[in-house]
C-alpha positions as CSV (number, residue, x, y, z in Angstrom):
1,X,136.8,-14.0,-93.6
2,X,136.6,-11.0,-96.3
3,X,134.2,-9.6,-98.8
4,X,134.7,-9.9,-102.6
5,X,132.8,-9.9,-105.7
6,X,131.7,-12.1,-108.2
7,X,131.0,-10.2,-111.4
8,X,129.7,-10.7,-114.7
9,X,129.5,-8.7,-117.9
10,X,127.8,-8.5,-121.5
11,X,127.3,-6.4,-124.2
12,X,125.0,-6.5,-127.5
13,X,125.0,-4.3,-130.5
14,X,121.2,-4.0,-129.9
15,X,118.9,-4.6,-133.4
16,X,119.3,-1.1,-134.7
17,X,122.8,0.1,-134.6
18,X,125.3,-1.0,-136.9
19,X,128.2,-0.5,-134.4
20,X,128.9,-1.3,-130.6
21,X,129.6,1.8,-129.4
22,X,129.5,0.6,-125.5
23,X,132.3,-0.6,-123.6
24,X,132.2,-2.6,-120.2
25,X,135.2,-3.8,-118.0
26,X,134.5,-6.0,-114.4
27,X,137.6,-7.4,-112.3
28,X,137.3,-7.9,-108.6
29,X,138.7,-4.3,-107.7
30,X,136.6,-2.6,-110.6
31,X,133.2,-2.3,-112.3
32,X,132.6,0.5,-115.7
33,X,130.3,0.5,-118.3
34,X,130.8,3.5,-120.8
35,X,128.6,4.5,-123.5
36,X,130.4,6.0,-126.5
37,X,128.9,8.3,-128.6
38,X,130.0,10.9,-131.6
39,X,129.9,10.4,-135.2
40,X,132.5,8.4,-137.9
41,X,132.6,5.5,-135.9
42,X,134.1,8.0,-132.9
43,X,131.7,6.8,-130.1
44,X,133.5,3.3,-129.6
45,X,137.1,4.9,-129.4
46,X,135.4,7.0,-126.7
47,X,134.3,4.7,-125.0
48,X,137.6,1.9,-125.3
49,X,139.8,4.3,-124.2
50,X,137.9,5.6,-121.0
51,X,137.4,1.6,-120.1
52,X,141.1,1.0,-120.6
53,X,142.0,4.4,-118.8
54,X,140.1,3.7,-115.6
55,X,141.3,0.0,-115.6
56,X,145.0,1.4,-114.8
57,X,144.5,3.7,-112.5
58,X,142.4,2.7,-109.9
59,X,143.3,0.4,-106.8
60,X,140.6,-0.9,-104.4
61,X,143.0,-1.6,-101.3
62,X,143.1,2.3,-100.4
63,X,141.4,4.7,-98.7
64,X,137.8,6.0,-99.6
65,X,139.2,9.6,-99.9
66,X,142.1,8.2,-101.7
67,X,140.3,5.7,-104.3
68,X,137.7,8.7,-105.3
69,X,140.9,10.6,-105.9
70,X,142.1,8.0,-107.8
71,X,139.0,7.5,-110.0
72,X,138.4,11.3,-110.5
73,X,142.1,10.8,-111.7
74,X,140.9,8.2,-113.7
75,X,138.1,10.2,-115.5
76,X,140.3,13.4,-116.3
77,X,143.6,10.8,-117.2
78,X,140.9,9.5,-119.8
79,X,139.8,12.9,-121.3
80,X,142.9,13.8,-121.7
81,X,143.5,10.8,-123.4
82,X,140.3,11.2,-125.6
83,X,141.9,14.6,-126.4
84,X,144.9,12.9,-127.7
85,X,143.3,10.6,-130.3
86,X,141.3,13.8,-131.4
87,X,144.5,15.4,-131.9
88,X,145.6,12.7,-133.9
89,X,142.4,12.6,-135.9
90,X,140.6,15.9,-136.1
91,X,138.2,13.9,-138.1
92,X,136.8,12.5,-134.3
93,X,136.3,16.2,-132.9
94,X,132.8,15.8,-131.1
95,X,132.8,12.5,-130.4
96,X,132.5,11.5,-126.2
97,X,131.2,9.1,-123.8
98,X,129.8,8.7,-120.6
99,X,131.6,6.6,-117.5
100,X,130.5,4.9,-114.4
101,X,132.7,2.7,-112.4
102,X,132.4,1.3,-108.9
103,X,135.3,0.5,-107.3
104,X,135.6,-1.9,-104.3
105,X,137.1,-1.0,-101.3
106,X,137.6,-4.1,-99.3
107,X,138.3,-3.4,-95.7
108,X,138.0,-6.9,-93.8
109,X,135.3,-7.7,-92.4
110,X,133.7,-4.6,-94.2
111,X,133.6,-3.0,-97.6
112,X,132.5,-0.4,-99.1
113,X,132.3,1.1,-103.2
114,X,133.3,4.4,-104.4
115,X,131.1,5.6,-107.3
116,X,132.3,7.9,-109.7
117,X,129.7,8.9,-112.6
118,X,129.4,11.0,-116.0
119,X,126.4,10.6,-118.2
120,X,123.5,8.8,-118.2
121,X,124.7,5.3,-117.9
122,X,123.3,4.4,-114.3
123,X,124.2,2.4,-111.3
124,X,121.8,0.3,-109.2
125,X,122.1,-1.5,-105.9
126,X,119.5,-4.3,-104.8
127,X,119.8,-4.7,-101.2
128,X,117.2,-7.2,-99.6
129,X,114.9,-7.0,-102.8
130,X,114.9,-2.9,-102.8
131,X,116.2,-1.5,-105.4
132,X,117.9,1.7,-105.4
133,X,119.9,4.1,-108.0
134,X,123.1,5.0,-106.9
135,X,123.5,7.7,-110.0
136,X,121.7,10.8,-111.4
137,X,121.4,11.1,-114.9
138,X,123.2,14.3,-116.5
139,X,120.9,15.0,-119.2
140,X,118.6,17.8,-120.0
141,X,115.3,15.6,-119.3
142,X,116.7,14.9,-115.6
143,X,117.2,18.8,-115.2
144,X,113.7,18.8,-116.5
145,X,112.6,16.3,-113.9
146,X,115.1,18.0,-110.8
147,X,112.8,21.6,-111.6
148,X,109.3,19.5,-111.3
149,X,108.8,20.5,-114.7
150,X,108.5,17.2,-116.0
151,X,107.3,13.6,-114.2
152,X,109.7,10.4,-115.2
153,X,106.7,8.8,-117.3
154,X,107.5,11.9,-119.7
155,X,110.3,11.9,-119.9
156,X,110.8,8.6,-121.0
157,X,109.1,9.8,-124.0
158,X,110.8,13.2,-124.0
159,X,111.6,14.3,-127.8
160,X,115.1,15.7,-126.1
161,X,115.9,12.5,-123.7
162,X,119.1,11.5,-125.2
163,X,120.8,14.9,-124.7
164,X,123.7,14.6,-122.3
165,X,124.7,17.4,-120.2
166,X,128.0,16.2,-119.2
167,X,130.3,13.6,-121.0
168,X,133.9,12.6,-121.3
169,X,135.0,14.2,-124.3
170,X,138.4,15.4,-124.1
171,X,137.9,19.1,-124.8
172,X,136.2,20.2,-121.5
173,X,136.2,18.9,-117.9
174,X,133.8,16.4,-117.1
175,X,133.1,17.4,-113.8
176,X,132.0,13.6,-112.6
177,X,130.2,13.2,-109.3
178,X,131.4,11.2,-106.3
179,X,130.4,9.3,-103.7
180,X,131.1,5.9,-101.3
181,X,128.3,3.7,-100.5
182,X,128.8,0.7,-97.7
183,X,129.1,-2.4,-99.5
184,X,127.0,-5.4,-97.7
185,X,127.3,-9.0,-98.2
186,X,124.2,-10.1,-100.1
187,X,124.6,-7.3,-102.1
188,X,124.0,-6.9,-106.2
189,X,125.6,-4.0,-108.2
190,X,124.2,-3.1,-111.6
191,X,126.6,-1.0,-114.0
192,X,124.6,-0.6,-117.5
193,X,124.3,1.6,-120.8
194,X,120.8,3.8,-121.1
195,X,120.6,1.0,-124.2
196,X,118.7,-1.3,-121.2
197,X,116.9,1.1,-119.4
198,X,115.7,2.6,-122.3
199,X,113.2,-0.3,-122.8
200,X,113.3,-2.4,-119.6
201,X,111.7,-0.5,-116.2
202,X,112.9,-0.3,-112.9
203,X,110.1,-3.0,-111.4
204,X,111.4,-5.0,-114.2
205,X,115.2,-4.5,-113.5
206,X,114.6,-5.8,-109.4
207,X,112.9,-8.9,-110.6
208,X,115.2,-10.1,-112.7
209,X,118.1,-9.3,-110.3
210,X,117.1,-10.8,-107.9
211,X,116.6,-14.1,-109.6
212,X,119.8,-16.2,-110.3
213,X,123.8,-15.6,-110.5
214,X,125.8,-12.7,-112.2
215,X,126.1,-14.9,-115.5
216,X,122.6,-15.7,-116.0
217,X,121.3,-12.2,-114.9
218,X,123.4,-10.5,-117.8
219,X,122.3,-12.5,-120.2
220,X,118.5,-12.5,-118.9
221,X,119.0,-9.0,-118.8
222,X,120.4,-8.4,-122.7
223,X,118.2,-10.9,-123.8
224,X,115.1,-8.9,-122.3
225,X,116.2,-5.3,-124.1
226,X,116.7,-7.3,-127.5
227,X,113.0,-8.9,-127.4
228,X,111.5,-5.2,-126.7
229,X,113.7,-4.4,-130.0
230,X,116.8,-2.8,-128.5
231,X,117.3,0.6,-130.3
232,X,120.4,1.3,-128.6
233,X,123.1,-1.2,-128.1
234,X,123.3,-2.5,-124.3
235,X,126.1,-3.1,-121.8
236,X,125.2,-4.5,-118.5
237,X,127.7,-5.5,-115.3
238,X,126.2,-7.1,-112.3
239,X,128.5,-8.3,-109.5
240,X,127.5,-9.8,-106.3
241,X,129.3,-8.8,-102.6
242,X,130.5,-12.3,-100.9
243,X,132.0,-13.6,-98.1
244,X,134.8,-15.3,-98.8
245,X,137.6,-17.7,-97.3
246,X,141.2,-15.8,-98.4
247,X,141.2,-14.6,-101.7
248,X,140.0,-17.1,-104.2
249,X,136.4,-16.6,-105.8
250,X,134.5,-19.8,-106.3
251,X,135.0,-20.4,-109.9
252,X,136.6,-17.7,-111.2
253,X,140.4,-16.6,-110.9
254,X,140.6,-13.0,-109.0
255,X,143.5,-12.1,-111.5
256,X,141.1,-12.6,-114.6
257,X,139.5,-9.3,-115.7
258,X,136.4,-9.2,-117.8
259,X,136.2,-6.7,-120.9
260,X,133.5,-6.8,-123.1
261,X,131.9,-4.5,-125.9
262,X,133.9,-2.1,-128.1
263,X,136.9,-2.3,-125.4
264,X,136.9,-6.3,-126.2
265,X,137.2,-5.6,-130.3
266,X,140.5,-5.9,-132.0
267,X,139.8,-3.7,-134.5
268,X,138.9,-0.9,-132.2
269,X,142.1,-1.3,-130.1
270,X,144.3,-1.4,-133.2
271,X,143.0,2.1,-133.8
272,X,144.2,3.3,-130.1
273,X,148.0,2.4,-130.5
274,X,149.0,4.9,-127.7
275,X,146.1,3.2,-125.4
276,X,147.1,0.4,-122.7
277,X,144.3,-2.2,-122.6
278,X,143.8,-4.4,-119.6
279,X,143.8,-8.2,-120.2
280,X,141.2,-10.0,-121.6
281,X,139.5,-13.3,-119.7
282,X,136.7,-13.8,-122.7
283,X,137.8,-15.5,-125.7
284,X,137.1,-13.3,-128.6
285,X,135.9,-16.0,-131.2
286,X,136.3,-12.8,-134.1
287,X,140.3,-12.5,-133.4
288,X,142.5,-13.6,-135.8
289,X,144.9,-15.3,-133.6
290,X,142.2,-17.0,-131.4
291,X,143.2,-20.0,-129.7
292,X,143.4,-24.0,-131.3
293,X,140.2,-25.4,-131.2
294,X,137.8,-22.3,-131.2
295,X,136.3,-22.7,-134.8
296,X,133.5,-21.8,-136.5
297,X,131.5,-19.1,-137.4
298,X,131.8,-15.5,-135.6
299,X,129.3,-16.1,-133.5
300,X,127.8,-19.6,-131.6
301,X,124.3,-18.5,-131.8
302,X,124.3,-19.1,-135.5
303,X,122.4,-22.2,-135.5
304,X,124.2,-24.9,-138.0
305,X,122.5,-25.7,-140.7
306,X,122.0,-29.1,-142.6
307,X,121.6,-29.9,-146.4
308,X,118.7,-31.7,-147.6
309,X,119.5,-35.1,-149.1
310,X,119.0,-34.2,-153.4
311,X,115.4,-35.4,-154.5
312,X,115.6,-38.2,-157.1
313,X,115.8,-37.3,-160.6
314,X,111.8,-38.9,-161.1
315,X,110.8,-36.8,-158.3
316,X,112.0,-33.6,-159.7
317,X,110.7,-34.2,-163.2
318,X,106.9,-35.2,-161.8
319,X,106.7,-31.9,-160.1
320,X,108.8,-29.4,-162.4
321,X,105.6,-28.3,-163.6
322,X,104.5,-27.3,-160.1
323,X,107.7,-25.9,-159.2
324,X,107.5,-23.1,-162.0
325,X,103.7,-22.2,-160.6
326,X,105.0,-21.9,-157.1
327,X,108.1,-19.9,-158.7
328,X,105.4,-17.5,-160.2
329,X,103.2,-17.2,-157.1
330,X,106.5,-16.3,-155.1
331,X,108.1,-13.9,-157.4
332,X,104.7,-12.0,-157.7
333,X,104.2,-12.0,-154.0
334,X,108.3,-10.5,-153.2
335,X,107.2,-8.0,-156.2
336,X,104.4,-6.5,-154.1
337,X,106.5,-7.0,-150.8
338,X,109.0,-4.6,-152.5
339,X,106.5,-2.2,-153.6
340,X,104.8,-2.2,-150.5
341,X,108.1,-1.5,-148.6
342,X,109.0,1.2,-150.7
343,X,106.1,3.0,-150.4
344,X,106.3,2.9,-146.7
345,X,109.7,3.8,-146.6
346,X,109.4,6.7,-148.5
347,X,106.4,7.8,-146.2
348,X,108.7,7.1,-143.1
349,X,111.3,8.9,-144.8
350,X,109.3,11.9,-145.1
351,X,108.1,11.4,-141.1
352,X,111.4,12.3,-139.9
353,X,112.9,15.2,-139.1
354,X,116.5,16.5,-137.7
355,X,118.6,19.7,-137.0
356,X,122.3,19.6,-138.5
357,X,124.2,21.6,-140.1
358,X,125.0,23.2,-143.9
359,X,128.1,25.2,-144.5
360,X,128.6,25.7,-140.9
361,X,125.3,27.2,-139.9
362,X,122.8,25.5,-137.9
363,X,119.9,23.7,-140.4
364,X,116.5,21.9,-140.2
365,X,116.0,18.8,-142.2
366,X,113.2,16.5,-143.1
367,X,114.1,13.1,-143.7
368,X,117.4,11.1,-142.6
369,X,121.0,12.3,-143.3
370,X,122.4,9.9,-145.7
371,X,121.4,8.8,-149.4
372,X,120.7,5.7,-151.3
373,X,121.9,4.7,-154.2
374,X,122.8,8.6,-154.9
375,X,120.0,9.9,-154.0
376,X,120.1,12.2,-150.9
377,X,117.4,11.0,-147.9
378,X,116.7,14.2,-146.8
379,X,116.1,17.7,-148.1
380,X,116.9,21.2,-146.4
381,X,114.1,23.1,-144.7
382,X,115.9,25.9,-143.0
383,X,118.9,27.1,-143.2
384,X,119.5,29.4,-140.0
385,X,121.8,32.4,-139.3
386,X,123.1,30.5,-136.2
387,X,126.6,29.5,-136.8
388,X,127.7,26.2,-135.8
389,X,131.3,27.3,-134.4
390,X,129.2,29.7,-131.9
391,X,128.0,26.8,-129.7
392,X,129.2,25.2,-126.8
393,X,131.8,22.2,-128.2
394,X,129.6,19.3,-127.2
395,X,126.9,21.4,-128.8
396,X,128.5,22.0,-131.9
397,X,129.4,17.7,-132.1
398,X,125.4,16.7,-131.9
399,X,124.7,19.2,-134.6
400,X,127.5,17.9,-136.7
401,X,126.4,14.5,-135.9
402,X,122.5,15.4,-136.4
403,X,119.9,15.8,-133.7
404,X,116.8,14.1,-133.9
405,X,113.4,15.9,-133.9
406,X,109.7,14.8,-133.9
407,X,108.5,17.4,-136.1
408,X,109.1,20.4,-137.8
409,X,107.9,22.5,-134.4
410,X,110.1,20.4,-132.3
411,X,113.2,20.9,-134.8
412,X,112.6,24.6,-134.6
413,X,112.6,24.3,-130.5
414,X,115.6,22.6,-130.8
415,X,117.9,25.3,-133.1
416,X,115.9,28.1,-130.7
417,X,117.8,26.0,-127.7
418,X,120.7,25.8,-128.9
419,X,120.6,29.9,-130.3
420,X,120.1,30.4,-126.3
421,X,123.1,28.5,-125.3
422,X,125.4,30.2,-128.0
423,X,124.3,33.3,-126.6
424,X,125.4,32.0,-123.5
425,X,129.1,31.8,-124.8
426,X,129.1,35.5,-125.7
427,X,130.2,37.1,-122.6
428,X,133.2,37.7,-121.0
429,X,135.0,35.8,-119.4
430,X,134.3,32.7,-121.3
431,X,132.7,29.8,-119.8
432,X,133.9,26.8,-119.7
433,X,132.7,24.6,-123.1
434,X,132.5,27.2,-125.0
435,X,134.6,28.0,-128.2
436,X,137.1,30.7,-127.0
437,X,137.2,32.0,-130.4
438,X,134.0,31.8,-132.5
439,X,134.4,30.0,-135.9
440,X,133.7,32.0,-138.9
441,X,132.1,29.7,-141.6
């Protein structure tokens, strides 16, 4: 007998983003989820390439020592690769993602999973119906949380809880943490993007794990974070330890990897020409050569829909006159919709508030970068003598990109932050992050 997984994964745009910037890869050797981010689209070729990077290098049958080798391999092989597409598109400078991947070490009658970890995407382990995290979150909140500064209940609402200390962004080391875990039969894994444990908690997370098999729980699991209104788009991989007679997995094939978010999207690997992507299992019903027989609109949850027989010609003319009334009645009410909405909008607009960047110094806005129609969303507040090219690179990217404040107070925390960690780049020698030479604007 031997141990082997079963694994499932999915991934969901979410209800707010435009773009899947998430990535997720399971085979039976290899579990990732990464969570792109950066601006001009960047965030998904982060995140594709460190999916189809880790995918290549790493090989379950080894070691411990040797497969954390191999994945720390695997995380600087795919900064270096990140670094590459930047070089060939210095439009992309800031963009990054996060990474964690288990890989499974089978040993016989044992196993056991090396974990290797950037970001704040987070691994779980459900053993007998406890639930434990198996990563620690590299954003500022956590260090908020790590001083006692902070309880977890805040920062969930922190103004600052999306700011990642560490990523995988091809212009500094990531410096990933390690580890090996004993892998149990009867045991669940959870890989997933911060876009599902953003809105669904950790007593939530064990219930639902431990209800049915990896399919099912993926989709119960996406499906949950899209009826709390999914903000952020959501990648989740669950696989199961088994024991197993020889190699084949009941129903599934142990050659047949499963890729699925941005990683999965044609159009997102024809931008990565120098990338290697793994094979495919899923069926991408959006691809242009897609196999005989798979027809229909992009999606299969679009529900068909079926035209009315036409009314007869006496029927229409006995209740024309009703029809303009109703006509009327509607047109008025979608006139006052529109009015209403806009005059929301514009007092939303006006709610918001974000630090970016004018002519290369460091600026406060109110409103939301962008413009419609024309006219600009936002207008400048501040404009600050902090120079953009004096921060620490990943700095530098979320300015460029736009972080998001609560208020004016909070914006003007956040630019006396980040005026602390430039000055933190002005010594000698320089460390690591920082610009070696600061950009004049």
């Amino acid at each position: 007998m031997a141990l082997a997984l079963r694994y499932a994964a999915r991934s969901d745009v979410g209800m707010v983003r435009r773009d899947n910037e998430d990535s997720g890869y399971a085979s039976p050797r290899l579990l990732v989820v990464a969570d792109g981010m950066g601006g001009h689209a960047a965030g998904e070729l982060a995140s594709a390439t460190a999916v189809a990077t880790l995918a290549e290098v790493v090989d379950g049958d080894g070691d411990p020592g040797e497969t954390l080798a191999s994945l720390a391999a695997g995380v600087h092989a795919a900064g270096v690769s990140i670094g590459q597409v930047v070089i060939d598109n210095p439009d992309l400078v800031g963009m990054g993602t996060t990474a964690t991947a288990l890989s499974f070490i089978d040993e016989g009658s044992t196993a056991r999973v090396a974990v290797v970890h950037v970001g704040d995407s987070r691994g779980y382990l459900l053993r007998a119906g406890d639930l434990t995290r198996i990563t620690h979150d590299h954003t500022y909140v956590q260090t908020l949380i790590d001083a006692g500064r902070i309880s977890e209940d805040e920062a969930a609402v922190h103004p600052r809880r999306s700011l990642i200390m560490r990523a995988i962004d091809g212009l500094q080391p990531a410096d990933p943490d390690l580890s090996v875990i004993e892998a149990r039969v009867g045991d669940r894994f959870l890989l997933c993007s911060d876009g599902l444990t953003g809105v669904v908690g950790d007593d939530e997370l064990r219930t639902i794990l431990s209800g049915s098999e990896p399919t099912a729980t993926v989709i119960a699991l996406v499906d949950l974070a899209l009826a709390r209104g999914a903000p952020d788009n959501v990648t989740v991989v669950v696989a199961d330890v088994l024991e197993v007679d020889g190699e084949q997995l009941p129903g599934l094939t142990a050659s047949e990897p499963v890729v699925v978010g941005a990683a999965g999207e044609p159009r997102v690997r024809a931008r990565l020409p120098r990338v290697h992507f793994p094979k495919d299992a899923q069926v991408d019903p959006n691809a242009p050569d897609r196999p005989p027989g798979i027809d229909g609109p992009p999606t299969s949850e679009m529900p068909r829909i079926n035209a009315a027989a036409p009314a007869s010609r006496t029927s229409l003319g006995s209740s024309r006159g009703r029809a303009w009334k109703i006509v009327a009645v509607v047109a008025g009410a979608v006139i006052l919709a529109i009015a209403a909405v806009a005059i929301a909008g514009t007092a939303w607009v006006r709610a918001q508030w974000y630090v970016g960047q004018s002519a290369g110094f460091v600026t406060i806005y109110r409103g939301v970068s962008g413009s419609v129609l024309g006219i600009p969303m936002q207008s400048t507040v501040q404009v600050s003598d902090l120079a953009v090219g004096t921060l620490p690179v990943f700095d530098a990217g979320l300015v460029t990109d736009g972080i998001v404040a609560d208020s004016e107070a909070d914006a003007q925390r956040i630019v006396n932050d980040l005026r602390l960690r430039a000055a933190a780049c002005a010594v000698v020698p320089v460390p690591a992050g920082c610009p070696v030479v600061p950009v004049t604007p």
